[in-house]
N, C-alpha and C positions, 0 to 999 in steps of 0.2 A: 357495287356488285349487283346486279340483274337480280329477282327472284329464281328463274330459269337455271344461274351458275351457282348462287344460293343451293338450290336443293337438286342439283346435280352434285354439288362438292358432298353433300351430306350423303346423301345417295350412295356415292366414291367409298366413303370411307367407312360405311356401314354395312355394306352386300357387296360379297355374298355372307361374309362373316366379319364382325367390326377389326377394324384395321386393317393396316397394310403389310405387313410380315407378318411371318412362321418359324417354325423352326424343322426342314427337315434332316433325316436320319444320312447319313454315308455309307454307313456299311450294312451286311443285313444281320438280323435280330430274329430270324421264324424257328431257330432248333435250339434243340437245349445245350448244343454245342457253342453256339453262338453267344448265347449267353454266359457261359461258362468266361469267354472268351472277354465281352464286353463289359460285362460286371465279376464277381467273385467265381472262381479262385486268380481269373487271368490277370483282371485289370494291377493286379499287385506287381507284377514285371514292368510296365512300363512305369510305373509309382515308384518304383526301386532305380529305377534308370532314371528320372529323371531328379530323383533325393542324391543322387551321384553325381549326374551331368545337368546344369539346370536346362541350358541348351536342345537336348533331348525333348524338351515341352516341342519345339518346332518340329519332331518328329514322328512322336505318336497323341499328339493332342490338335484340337484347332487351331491355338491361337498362332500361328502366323500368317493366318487368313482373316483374322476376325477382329474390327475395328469397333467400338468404342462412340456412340454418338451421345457426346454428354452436354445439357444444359440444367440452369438452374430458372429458366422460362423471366429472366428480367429484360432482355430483349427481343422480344418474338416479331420476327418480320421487322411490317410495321408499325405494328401497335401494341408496340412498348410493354410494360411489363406486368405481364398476365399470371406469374406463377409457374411455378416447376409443373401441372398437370397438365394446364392448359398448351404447354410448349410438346408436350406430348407427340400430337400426329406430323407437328415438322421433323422433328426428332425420328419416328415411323419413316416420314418420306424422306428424308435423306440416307436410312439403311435402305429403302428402296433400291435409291439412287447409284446405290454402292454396288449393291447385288446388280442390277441389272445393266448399268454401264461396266462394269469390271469386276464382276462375281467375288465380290469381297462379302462375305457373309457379314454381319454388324447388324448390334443392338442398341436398342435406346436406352438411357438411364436418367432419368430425372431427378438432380439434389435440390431436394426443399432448404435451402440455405441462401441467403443473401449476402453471409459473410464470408470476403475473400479466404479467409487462413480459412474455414469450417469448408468451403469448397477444397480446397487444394489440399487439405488431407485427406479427405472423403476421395478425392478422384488419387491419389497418390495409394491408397491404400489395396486401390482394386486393382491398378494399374498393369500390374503382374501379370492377371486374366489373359490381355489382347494384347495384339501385337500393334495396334497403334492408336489415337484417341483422337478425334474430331469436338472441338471446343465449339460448341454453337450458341446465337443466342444471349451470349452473357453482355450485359450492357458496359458500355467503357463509365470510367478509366480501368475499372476493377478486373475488367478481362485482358490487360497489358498486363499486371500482374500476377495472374492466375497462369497463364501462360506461361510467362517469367521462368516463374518457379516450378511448375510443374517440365519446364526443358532440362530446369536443374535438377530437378529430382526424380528421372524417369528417362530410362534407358531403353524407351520407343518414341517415334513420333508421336509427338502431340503440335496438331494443327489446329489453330483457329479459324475457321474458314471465314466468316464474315469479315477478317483478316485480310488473310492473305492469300484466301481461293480469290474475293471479290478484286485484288490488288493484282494479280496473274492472268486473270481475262479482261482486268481492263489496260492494263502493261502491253498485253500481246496485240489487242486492238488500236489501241492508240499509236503503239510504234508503227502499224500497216498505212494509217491514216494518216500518220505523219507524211510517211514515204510518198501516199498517194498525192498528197497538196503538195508534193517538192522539200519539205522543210525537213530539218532533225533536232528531235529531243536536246540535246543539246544547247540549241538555240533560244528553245520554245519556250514562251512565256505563258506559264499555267496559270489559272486563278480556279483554287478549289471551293467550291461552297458545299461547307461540310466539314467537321472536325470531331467524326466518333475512330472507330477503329476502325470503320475500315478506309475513309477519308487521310488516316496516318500511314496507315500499312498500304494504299498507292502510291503515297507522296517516299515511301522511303522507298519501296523498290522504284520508281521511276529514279528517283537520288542515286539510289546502287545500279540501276544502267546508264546512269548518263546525264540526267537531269541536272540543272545548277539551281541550288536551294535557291540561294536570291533571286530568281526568278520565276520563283512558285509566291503564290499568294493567295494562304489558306485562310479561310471567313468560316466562324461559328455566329451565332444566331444575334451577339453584340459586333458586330463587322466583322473586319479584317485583325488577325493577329498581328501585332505590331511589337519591335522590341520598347518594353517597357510598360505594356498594357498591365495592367493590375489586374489578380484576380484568374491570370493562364496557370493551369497546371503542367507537368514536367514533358508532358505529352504531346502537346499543346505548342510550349512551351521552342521544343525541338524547328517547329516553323513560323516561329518567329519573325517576320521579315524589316528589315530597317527600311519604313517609307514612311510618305505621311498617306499614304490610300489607307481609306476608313470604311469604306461602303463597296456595296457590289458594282455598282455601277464605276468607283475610283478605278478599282481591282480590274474590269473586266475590260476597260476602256485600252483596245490594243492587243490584246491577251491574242496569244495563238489556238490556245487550249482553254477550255471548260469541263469543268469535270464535278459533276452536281451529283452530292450523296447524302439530299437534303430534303427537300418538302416540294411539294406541287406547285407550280404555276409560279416558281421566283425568278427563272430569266424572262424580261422584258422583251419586245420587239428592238424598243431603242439601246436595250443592252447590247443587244444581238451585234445590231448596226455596227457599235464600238468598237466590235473584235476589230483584228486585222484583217489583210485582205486571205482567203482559201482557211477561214478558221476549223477545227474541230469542237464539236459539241459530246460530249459526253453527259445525258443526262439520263440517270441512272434511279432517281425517285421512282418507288413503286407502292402503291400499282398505278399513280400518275407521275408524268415525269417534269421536270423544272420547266420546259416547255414541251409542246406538242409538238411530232415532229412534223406535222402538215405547216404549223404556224411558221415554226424555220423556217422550213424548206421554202415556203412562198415568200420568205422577208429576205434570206439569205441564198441566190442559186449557186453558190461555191462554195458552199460547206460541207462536211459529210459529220451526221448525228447519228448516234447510236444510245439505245436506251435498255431498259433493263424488262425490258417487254418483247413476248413472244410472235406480236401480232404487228411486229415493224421490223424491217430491215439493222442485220447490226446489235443482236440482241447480245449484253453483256449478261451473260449467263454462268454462275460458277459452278455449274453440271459439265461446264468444260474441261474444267481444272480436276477436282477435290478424288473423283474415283479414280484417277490415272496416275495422278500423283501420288495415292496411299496404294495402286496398283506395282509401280516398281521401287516407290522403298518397303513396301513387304516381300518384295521378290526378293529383295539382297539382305535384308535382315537390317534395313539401315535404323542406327539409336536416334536420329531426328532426321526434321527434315529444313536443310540447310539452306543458302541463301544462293549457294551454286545450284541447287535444284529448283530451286523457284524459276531462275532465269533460265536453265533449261526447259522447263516449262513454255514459259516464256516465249522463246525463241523455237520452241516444236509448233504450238500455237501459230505462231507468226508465219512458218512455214507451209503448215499443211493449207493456209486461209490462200495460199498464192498457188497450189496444184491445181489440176482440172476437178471440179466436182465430180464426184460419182453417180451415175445414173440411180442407184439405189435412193443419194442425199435427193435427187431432185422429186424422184417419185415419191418422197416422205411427204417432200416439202410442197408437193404439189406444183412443181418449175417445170419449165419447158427449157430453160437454159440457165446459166448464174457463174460468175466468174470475178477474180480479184478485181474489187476495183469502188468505187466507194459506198456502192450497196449491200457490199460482199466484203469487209475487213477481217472477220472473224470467221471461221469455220463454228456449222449448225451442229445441233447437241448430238441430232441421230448419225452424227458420221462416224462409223463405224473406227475408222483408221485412226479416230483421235487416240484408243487404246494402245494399237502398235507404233504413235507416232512417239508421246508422251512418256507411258511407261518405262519404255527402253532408255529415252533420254534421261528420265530422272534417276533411274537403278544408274545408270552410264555415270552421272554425276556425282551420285552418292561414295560412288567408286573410286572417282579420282580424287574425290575431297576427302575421301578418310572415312569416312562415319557407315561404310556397308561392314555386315556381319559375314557375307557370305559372297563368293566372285557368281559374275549370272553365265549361266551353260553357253557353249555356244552355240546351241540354237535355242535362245531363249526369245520364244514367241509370247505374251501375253493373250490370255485367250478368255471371254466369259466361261 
């Protein structure tokens, strides 16, 4: 990082007042009616309605607006594990994120615990609070766990986004770039390099739309997962593949897909070459990516690469996903957030990336023009529409799969 972006970022999050969220009022407070009304003797009526009705909490309180950003700071970014203090200002900008993509009010909480049970009671005990909880941060295996149990014991959503936000923009990308080089998931021979959580949470939602396991071929830092490899855990374990490919290089020789959620500068040129012919690149290391995409693109001209970077075409971005999705299952009151609403996700993604840009996305983005097609797989953060495309889907899902508390009006518009 430049000195320049260095003490600009510090800059960011120090002025005008340190950090990034507030907390302001709803209603007003300036007479002594008001107060009367907001504190003692009133507040005791909806206290009484809601010791009767719990339900009643979504009526005269916040929480079916107000999400939950929890970490214990052992996976920050990417540099690993700093501590519940330090995991802080991501924790800040993803309630940013929340509020100003889809007006979802959310707080941070950071637990100084590294052990999973000492997590999963601590977040189960607050859980009450909010109407849904965002898992960040936590380093695997121990956050497939934490998860787990907290779906089990907690009657809101709770999402891990480094999960399954990172697993739903890159799902929704990957199936446009399929379509674009002629090929279908189905077909496609992945080679993942990468095996934390959120390298599983692709590999199974790409599974649950269509994927054929045996044809995935997932590498942690000892190669390729192999059945009978010593030493995989249960997670791990799950992609398994019966070959004898050991190395990236085995893995990737022919592969349709690449999909790197790994470290800097590990696809080769000669790897590249191996793919098939019209491959996709997925390299999503940040803040570098497994290759550069100047270095592709000059080595491969039938490829379409997408990275995890703002300042390249194709940016896998889970500011696509995470506010839209915690936007309409709080609309329906939905207890989790299921795997029918993922793929609606998914598939809203997928569709809004193939409508006509908006004049507004291009004047963000500084275009004079931009359309479906392989520099354009994914639709950009600032599009507004991703709210009423997304939200509606997912509340719509939640619906038909059981898990909404509440049917959505009809004219349910989601609006910041």
């Amino acid at each position: 990082m430049s000195n320049d972006l260095t003490q600009d970022a510090l800059a960011y999050h120090a002025e005008p007042v340190p950090g990034k969220i507030s907390v302001e009022l709803t209603t007003s407070a300036e007479t002594p009616q008001d107060l009367a009304l907001a504190y003692s003797p009133g507040v005791a009526e909806p206290c009484r309605a809601i010791a009767a009705e719990k339900d009643a909490a979504y009526l005269y309180t916040g929480k079916g607006n107000l999400v939950a950003v929890i970490s214990n700071g052992t996976a920050v970014l990417g540099l690993g594990n700093l501590g519940p203090l330090a995991s802080k200002p991501v924790m800040e900008g993803k309630a940013l994120l929340f509020k100003r993509f889809a007006g979802i009010n959310s707080i941070d909480i950071e637990v100084a615990t590294e052990d999973a049970q000492e997590f999963i009671e601590t977040v189960q005990r607050i859980a009450g609070t909010f109407g849904g909880i965002n898992l960040e941060d936590i380093k695997a295996p121990e956050c497939f766990e934490i998860e787990s149990a907290l779906v089990e014991l907690c009657d809101i959503p709770i999402f891990h986004d480094d999960q399954h936000g990172t697993a739903i923009v890159t799902a929704a990308g990957l199936l446009n770039a399929l379509e674009i080089q002629g090929k279908r998931l189905q077909e496609a021979v992945i080679t993942c390099l990468g095996a934390g959580a959120a390298a599983i949470a692709c590999m199974r939602l790409l599974v649950s739309m269509g994927a054929r396991r045996e044809n995935i071929y997932m590498l942690d830092r000892r190669g390729v997962i192999y059945n009978g490899r010593e030493g995989v855990n249960a997670y791990k374990q799950e992609f398994a593949n019966h070959t004898d490919k050991r190395s990236l290089s085995d893995a990737i020789a022919g592969a349709d897909v690449f999909i790197g959620l790994s470290g800097a500068n590990l696809l080769s040129t000669d790897m590249l070459n191996s793919m098939a012919e019209k491959p996709v690149v997925f390299a999503c290391s940040n803040p570098d990516p497994e290759i550069k995409p100047e270095l592709a693109l000059a080595t491969r001209d039938d490829l379409i690469i997408a990275t995890g970077r703002s300042d390249y075409p194709n940016q896998v971005n889970n500011v696509l996903g995470f506010p839209f999705i915690f936007r309409g299952a709080l609309d329906v009151r939905a207890s989790c957030i299921n795997e029918a609403m993922k793929v609606a996700a998914v598939r809203a993604l997928c569709d809004l990336a193939k409508e006509p840009v908006t004049a507004e996305v291009l004047d963000v983005c500084g275009l004079s023009s931009l359309e479906f097609g392989p520099d354009y797989i994914i639709p950009k953060p600032m599009d507004s529409r991703l709210l009423t495309r997304l939200a509606p889907a997912v509340a719509r899902a939640a619906i038909a799969s059981g898990v909404a508390g509440i049917a959505l009006p009809e004219d349910y518009a989601p609006v910041v």
